[in-house]
C-alpha positions in Angstrom: 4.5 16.7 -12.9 1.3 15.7 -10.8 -1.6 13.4 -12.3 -3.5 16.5 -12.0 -1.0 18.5 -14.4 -1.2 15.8 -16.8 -4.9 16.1 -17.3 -5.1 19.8 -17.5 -2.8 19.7 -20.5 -5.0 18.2 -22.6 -2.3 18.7 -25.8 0.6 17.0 -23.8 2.9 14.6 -25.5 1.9 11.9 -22.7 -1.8 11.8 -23.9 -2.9 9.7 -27.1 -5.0 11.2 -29.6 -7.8 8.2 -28.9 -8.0 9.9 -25.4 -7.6 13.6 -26.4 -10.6 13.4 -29.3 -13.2 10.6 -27.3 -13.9 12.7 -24.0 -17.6 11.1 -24.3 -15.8 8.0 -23.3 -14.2 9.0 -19.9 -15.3 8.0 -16.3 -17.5 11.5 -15.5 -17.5 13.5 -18.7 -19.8 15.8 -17.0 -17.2 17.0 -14.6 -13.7 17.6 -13.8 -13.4 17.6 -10.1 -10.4 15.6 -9.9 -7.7 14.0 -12.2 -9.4 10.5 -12.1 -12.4 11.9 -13.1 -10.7 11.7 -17.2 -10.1 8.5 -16.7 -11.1 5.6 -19.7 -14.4 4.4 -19.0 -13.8 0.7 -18.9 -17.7 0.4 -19.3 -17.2 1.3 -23.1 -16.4 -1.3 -25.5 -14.4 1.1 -28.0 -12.2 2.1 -24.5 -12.0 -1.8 -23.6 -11.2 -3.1 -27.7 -8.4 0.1 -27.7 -6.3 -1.3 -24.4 -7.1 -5.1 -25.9 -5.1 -4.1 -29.1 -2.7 -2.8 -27.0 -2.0 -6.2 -25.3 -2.5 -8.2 -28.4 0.4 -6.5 -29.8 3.0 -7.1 -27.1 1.6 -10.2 -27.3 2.5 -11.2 -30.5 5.1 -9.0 -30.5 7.4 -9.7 -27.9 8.9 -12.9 -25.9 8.4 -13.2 -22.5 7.6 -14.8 -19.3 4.6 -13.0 -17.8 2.5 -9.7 -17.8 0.8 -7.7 -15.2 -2.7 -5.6 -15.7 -1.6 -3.2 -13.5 -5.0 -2.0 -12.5 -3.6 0.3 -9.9 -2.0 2.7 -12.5 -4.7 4.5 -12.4 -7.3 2.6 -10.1 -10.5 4.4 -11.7 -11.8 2.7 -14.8 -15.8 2.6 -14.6 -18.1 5.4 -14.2 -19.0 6.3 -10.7 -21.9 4.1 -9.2 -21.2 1.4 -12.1 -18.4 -0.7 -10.3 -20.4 -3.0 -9.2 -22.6 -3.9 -12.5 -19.5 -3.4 -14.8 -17.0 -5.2 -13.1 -17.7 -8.7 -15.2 -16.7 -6.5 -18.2 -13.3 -6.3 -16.4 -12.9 -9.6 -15.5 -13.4 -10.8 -19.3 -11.0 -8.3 -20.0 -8.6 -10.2 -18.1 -10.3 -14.0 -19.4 -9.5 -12.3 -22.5 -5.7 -11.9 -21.8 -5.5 -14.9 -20.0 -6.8 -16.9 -23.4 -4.4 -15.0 -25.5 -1.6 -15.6 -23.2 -2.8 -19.7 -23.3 -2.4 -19.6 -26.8 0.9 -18.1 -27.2 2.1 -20.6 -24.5 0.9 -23.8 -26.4 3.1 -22.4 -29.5 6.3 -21.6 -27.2 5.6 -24.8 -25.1 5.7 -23.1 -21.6 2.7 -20.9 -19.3 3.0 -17.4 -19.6 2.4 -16.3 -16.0 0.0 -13.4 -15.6 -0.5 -11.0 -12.9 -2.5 -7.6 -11.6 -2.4 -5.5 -9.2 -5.7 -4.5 -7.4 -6.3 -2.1 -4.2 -5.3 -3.6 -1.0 -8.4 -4.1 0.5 -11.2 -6.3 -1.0 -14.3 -4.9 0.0 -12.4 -1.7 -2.2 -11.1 -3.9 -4.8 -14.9 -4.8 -5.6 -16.0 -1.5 -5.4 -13.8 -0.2 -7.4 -15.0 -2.8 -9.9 -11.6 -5.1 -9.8 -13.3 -8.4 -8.8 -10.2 -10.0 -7.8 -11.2 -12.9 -6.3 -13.2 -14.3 -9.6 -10.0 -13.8 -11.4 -8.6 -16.2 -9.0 -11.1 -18.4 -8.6 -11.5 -18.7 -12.1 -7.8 -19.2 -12.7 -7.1 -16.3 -15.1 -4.4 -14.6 -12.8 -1.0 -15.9 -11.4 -0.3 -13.1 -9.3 -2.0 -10.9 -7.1 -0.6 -7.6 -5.9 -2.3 -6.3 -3.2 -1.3 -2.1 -3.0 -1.7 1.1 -2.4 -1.6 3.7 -4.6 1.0 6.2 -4.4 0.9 8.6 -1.4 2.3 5.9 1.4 3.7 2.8 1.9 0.9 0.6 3.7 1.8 -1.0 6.3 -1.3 -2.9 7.7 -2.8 -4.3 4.5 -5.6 -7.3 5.6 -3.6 -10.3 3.8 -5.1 -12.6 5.9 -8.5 -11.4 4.6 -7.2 -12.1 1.5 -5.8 -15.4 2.2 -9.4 -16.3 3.2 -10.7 -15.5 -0.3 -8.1 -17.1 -2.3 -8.0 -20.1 -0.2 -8.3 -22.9 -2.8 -6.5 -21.5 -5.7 -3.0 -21.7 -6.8 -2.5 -18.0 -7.1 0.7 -16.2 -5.2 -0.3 -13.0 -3.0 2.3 -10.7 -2.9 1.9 -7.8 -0.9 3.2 -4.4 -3.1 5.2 -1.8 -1.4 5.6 1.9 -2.3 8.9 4.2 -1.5 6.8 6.8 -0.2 6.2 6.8 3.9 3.5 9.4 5.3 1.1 8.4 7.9 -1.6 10.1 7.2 -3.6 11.8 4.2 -1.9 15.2 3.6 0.8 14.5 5.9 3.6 17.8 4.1 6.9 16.2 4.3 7.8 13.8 1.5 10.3 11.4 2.2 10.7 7.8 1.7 11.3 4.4 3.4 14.6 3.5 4.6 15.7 -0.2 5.2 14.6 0.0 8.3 11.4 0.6 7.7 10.9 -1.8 4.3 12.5 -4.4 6.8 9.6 -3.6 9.2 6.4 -3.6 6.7 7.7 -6.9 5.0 8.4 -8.9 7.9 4.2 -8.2 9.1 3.3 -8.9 5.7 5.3 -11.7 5.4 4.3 -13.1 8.8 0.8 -12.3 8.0 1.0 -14.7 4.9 1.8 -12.9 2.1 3.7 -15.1 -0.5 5.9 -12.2 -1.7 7.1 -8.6 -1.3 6.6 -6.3 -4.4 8.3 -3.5 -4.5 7.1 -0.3 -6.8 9.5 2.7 -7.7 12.2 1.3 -5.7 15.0 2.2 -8.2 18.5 3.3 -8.4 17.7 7.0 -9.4 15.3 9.3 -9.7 12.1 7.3 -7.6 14.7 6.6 -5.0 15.5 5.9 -1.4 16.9 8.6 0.7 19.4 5.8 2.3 20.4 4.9 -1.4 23.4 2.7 0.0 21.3 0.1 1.4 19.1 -0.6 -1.7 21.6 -3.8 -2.0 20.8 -5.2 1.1 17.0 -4.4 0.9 16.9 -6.4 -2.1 19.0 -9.4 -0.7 16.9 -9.3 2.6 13.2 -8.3 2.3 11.6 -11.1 0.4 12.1 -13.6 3.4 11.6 -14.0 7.0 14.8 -15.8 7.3 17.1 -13.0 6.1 15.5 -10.4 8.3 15.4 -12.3 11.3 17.5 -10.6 14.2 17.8 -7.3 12.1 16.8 -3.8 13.3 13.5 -2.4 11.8 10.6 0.0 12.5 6.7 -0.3 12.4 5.5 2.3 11.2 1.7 3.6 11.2 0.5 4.9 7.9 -2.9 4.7 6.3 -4.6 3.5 2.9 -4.8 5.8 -0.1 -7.4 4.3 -2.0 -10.7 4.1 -1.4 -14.2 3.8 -4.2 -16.6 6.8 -5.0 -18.6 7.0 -1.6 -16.5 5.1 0.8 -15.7 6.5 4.3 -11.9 7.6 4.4 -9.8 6.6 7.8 -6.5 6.8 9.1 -5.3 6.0 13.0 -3.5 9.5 12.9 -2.9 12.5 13.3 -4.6 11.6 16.9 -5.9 14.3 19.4 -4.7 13.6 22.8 -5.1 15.1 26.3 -8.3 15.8 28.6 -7.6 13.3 30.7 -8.8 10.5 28.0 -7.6 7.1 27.0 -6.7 7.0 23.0 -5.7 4.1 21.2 -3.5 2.8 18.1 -2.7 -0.6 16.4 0.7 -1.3 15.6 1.3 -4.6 13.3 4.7 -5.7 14.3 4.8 -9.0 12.7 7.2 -12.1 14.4 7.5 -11.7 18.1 11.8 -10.2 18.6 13.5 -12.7 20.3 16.5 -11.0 22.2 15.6 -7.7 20.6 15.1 -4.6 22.3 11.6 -2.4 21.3 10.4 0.9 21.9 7.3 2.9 21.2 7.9 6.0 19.6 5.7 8.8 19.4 5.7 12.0 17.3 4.0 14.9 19.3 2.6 18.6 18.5 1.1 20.6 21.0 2.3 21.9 24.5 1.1 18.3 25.4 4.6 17.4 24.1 7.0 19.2 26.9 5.3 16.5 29.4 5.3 14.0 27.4 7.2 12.0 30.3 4.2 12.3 32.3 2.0 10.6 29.9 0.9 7.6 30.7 1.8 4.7 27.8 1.1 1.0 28.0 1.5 -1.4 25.4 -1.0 -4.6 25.2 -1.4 -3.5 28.6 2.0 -3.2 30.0 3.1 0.3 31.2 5.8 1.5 29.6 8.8 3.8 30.9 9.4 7.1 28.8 13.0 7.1 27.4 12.9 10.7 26.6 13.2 12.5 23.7 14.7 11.0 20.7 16.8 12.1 17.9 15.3 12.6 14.3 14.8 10.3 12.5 14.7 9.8 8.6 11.8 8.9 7.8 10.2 10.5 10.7 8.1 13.4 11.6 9.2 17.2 12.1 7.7 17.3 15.4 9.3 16.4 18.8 9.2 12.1 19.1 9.7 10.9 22.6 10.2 7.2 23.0 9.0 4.3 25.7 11.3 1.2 26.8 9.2 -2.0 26.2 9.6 -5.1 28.4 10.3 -7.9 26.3 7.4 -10.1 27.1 5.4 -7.1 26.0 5.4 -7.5 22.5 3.3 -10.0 21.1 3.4 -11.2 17.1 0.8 -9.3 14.8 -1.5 -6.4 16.3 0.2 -4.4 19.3 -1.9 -2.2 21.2 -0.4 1.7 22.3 -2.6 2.9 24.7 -2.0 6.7 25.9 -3.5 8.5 28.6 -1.9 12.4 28.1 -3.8 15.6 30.8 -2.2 18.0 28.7 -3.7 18.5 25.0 -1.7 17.9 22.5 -1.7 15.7 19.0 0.1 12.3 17.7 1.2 12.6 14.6 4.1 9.7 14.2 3.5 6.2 15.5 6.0 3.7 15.4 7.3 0.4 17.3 11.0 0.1 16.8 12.7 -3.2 17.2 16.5 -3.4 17.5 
């Protein structure tokens, strides 16, 4: 059931009756537009004291090692056009936790780590009212997750940018992963990653200087891969550059899914080619391959498509020479890819540039450098 089907069904079992009788205290009680829109209003102190008394009592009820605010699940929790002047109410949320958690560790003897997952861009993070940073710089946080949301894996998250901010701290960056792999908002197929293309995002991310890899509704059943078999060996070789050194994997493009009340929406693709014009798209490839073969692979619609071998494809300069078409791939688009052979020397670590120059029209809607 969507988030949207939830919401509608104001009497289902998922709902608690605190939500189901205080609509006054939601995000936009003056509309529903969109499921976020019945989200808690974090801006109200009855809807901040109610998820408080939820933490207090795992707190004091159960023994562990850490807990995550996991912010992200939903990523809407002030009123629209109040981020910004509400957020401090959500960072003494988490001074809150972070004081209760202090406690308990002083009577068991050892820290209780703490963590939260937050949008994975900052400028969004903020706007959103998630003032990650302060956390940090504060030191209530152990942990950040930077993330999408749901609808794709993202593979170009700016963990540099946040390296920047956090510089100074002692807090660990891990950069969160979803199973889900579209490259672009309403993209129809839904499949997910395949080892191949975890081993692709985490070694950018990695490279790029995120401490960790964070992996969301990777399980065994149900939110599983499609390539179920190689779960082990995802798990054994994701979380390092060392054990995926040498290994196949593919870069692909995909976009971010979450973005604050009023912000401008992008995504590289789908991609309109043809007229004679240049077009352009990033690919973050992470560590230069050494002794590795790469390719650029494009997924085409359009009559553009059937010349595809005339199109004229440099990477970072370079031309390339078309390869032909390619078999499916899983994940990978429904249209026709064709690929391009990539000179060794081409490939540089971090940002690639594709350039295409196409006569006939047609539209890009799969990106990808592969390395194997």
């Amino acid at each position: 059931m969507t988030p949207t089907g939830r919401v509608d069904d104001e009497r289902s079992y998922i709902h608690s009756e605190f939500w189901r009788s205080r609509p006054e205290l939601r995000r936009t009680p003056y509309r529903f537009a969109e499921w976020v829109d019945r989200a808690f209003d974090y801006g109200h102190k009855e809807v901040r004291d109610y998820h408080l008394a939820l933490v207090r009592e795992l707190i004091d009820r159960y023994d562990f090692d850490g807990l995550e605010l996991d912010w992200m699940r939903f990523g809407f929790h002030l009123r629209p056009g109040r981020e910004l002047e509400d957020a401090p109410l959500l960072t003494e949320f988490t001074a809150t936790v972070r004081k209760w958690l202090d406690a308990k560790g002083r009577r068991t003897g050892r820290r209780i780590r703490l963590g939260a997952r937050v949008p994975s861009r900052p400028e969004t993070a903020r706007n959103l009212g998630l003032d990650a940073t302060e956390w940090a710089r504060r030191g209530l946080v152990d942990m950040l997750v930077i993330t999408p949301f749901w609808a794709s894996c993202e593979t170009d998250m700016p963990v540099e940018t946040w390296r920047a901010l956090l510089r100074g701290t002692r807090v660990t960056l891990a950069a969160g992963l979803e199973i889900l792999l579209r490259p672009y908002p309403g993209y129809g197929v839904n499949q997910t990653n395949s080892l191949e293309t975890v081993r692709g995002a985490a070694a950018s991310l990695l490279d790029r200087g995120a401490d960790r890899i964070y992996l969301f509704n990777y399980m065994d059943s149900q939110t599983a891969m499609d390539d179920l078999a190689n779960y082990p060996a995802l798990l054994r070789e994701c979380g390092d550059l060392a054990t995926l050194a040498g290994k196949p994997r593919r870069h692909v493009v995909t976009y971010a899914d979450t973005w604050a009340p009023g912000e401008p929406h992008g995504s590289a693709l789908p991609m309109d080619v043809g007229s004679g014009r240049w077009s352009a798209i990033r690919v973050q490839t992470g560590p230069k391959p050494l002794g590795q073969a790469a390719e650029v692979a494009l997924g085409i619609e359009g009559t553009g498509g059937q010349k595809a071998a005339e199109w004229q494809v440099r990477l970072n300069g370079a031309r390339l020479e078309h390869s032909g078409e390619l078999a499916a791939r899983k994940p990978g688009p429904a249209a026709p890819m064709h690929g391009w052979r990539v000179p060794p020397e081409a490939v540089q670590r971090g940002h690639n540039l594709v350039e295409v120059h196409a006569a006939d029209a047609g539209r890009i809607v799969w990106a990808e450098i592969s390395i194997s």
